[in-house]
C-alpha positions in Angstrom: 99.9 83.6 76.0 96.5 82.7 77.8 97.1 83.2 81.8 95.3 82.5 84.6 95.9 84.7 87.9 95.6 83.3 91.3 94.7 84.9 94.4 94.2 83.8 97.9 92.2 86.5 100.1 90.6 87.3 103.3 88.9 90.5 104.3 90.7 92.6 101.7 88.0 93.8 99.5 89.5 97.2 99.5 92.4 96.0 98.3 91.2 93.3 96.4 89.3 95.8 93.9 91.9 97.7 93.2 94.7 94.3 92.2 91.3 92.8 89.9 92.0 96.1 88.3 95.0 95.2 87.2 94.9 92.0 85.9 91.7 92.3 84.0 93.9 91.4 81.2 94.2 87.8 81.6 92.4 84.8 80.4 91.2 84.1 83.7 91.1 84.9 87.2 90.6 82.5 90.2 89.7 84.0 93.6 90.3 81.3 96.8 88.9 82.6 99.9 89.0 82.0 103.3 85.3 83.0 104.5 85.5 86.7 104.0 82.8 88.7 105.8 83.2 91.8 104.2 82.3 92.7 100.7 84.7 90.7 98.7 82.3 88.4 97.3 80.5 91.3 95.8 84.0 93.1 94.6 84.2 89.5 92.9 81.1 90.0 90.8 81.5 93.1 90.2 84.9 92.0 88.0 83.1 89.1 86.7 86.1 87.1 88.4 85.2 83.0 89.9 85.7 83.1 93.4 86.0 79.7 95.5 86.2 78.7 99.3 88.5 77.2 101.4 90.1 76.3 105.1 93.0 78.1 105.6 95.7 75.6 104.6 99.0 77.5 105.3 100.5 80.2 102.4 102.2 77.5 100.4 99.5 74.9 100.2 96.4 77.6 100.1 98.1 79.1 97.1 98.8 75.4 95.6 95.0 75.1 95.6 94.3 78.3 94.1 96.5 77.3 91.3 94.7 73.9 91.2 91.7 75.6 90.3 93.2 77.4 87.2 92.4 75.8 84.0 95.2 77.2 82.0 98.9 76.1 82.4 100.6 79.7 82.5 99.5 81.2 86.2 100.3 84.6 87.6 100.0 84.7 91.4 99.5 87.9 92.6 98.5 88.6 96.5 95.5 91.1 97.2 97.7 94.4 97.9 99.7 93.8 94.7 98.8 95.7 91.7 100.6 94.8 88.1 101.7 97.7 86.4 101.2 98.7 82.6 105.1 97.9 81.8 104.5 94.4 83.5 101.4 93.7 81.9 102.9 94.2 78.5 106.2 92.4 79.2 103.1 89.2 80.1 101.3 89.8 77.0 104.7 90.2 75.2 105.4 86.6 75.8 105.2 83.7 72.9 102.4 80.7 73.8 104.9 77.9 73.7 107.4 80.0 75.9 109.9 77.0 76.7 110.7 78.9 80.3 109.7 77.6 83.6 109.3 80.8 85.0 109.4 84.4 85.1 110.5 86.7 87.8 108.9 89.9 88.3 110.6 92.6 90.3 108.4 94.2 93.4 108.5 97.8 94.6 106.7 97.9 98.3 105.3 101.0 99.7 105.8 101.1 103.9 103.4 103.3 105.2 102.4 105.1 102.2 106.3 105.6 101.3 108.1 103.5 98.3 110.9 101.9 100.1 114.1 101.5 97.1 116.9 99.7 99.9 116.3 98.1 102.9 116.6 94.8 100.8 113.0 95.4 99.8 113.7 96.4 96.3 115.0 95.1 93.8 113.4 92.0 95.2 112.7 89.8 92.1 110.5 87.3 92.5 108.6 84.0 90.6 105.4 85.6 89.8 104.3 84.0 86.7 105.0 80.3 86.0 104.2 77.4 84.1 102.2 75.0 86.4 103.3 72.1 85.1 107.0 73.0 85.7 106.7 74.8 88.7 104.9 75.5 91.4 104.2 76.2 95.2 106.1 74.8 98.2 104.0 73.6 101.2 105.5 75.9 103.6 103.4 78.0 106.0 104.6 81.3 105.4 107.7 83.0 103.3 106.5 80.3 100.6 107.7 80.3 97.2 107.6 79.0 94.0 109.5 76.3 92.9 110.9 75.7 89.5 112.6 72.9 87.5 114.0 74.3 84.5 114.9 77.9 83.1 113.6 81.2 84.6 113.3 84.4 83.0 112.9 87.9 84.1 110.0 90.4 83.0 110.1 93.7 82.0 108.0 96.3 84.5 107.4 96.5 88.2 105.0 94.6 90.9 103.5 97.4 93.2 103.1 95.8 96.8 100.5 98.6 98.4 101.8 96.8 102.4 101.6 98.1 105.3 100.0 101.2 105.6 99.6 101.5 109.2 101.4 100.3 112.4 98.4 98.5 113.4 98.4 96.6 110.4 102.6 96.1 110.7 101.6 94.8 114.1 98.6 92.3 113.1 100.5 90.7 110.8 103.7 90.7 112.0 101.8 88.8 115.1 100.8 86.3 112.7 103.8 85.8 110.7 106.3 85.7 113.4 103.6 82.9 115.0 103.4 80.8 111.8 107.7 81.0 111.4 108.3 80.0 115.0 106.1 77.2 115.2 107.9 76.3 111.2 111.4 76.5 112.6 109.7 74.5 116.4 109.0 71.6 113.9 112.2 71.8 111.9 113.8 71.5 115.7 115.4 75.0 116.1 116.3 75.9 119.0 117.6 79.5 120.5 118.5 81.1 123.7 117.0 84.6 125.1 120.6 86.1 124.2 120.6 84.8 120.3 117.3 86.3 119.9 118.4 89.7 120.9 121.5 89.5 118.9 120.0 88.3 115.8 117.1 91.0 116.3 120.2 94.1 116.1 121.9 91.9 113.3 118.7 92.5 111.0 118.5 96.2 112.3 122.0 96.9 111.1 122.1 95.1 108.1 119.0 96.6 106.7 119.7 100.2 107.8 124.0 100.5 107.1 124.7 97.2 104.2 121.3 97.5 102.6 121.0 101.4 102.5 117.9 101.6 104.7 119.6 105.0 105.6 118.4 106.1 102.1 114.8 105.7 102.5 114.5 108.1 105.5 112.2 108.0 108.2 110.5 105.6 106.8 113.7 103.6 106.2 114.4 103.8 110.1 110.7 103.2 111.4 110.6 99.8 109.0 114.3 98.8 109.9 113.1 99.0 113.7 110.2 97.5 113.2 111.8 94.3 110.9 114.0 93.9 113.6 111.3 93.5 116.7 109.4 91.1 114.2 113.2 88.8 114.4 113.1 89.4 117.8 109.1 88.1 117.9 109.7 85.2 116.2 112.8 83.6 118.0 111.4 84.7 121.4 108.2 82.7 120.1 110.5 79.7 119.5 112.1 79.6 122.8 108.9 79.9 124.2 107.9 76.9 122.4 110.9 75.1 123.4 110.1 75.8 126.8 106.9 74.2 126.7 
């Protein structure tokens, strides 16, 4: 099966080098960025990899132009701090060219501060990595976008390392950002919630990630991203009133 993998970036080159690793594999591999300053261009050449430009357009539709520029139908999306495994990339290459599926769903392990993290409701988290472009594709949202498919989906074989979050100052950038980008979603959806509601849905994520989805089991890093999971609720609604307010 000839792939192409898309990736949106920005200031990751770090990060970046280390997923163009990983899917040297493919067929092709389309870079869309948003005016890096730091190296990435050269990390780019450096994996003989195209890269490309663009305004920042949102997750969903920045990633629906990344996949625009991909000139074959299958497309792996991968972000920048992802790496694809060996067992992944041989469940991909396993795959038959005229694969009547949709879709594939990959399952991601994420690290949280240099610790895999196996509850929380971070993992299994299975996911549509890898999809037929003409039968699926991405949603326009702003942020927690996802691939939409019409038709079967499969799952593949091998894990999706997610390398995010390896500091609290990097939790706390973009949480910042995220939590922005949701409330001002759910402001134009017409949302609306009180100081109260925000608080209580902040300790209903806490305790459903630490007691029902075993966040107890990771340890201190369990707790710490539990905590932090729940301020980021309690960011984003409080963002919401805010913007109700005004």
């Amino acid at each position: 099966m000839k792939i192409s993998v898309a990736i949106i970036t920005l200031n990751d080159a770090e990060a970046l080098d280390r997923c163009l690793h990983s899917v040297a594999f493919a067929d092709q591999v389309v870079v869309l960025d948003q005016g890096s300053t730091d190296s990435t261009a050269e990390v780019c050449a450096c994996h003989g990899v195209e890269i490309h430009q663009s305004e920042w357009l949102g997750f969903g539709l920045t990633k629906g132009k990344a996949v625009g520029l991909c000139r074959n139908n299958w497309i792996l999306s991968v972000d920048t701090d992802e790496v694809v495994t060996e067992e992944l990339k041989q469940a991909i290459n396993d795959l038959p060219d005229d694969s009547p599926t949709s879709a594939y769903k990959v399952n991601r392990l994420s690290s949280f501060l240099g610790v895999w993290i196996h509850h929380c409701g971070w993992h299994p988290e299975r996911i549509v990595r890898l999809f037929h472009k003409e039968r699926a594709g991405f949603n326009d949202l702003a942020v927690h976008e996802f691939v939409e498919t019409h038709g079967s989906v499969g799952r593949l074989e091998g894990l999706l390392h997610h390398y995010t979050y390896t500091s609290m100052e990097q939790y706390s950038e973009k949480t910042n950002r995220y939590s922005t980008l949701a409330a001002e979603m759910m402001h134009k959806k017409g949302k609306k919630v009180s100081l109260p509601m925000a608080a209580l849905r902040s300790q209903v994520s806490f305790w459903r990630m630490w007691i029902l989805q075993g966040g107890i089991l990771d340890g201190g890093a369990g707790l710490v991203l539990c905590l932090a999971s729940s301020f980021y609720v309690l960011s984003k609604y409080i963002k919401l009133w805010k913007l109700n307010q005004s």
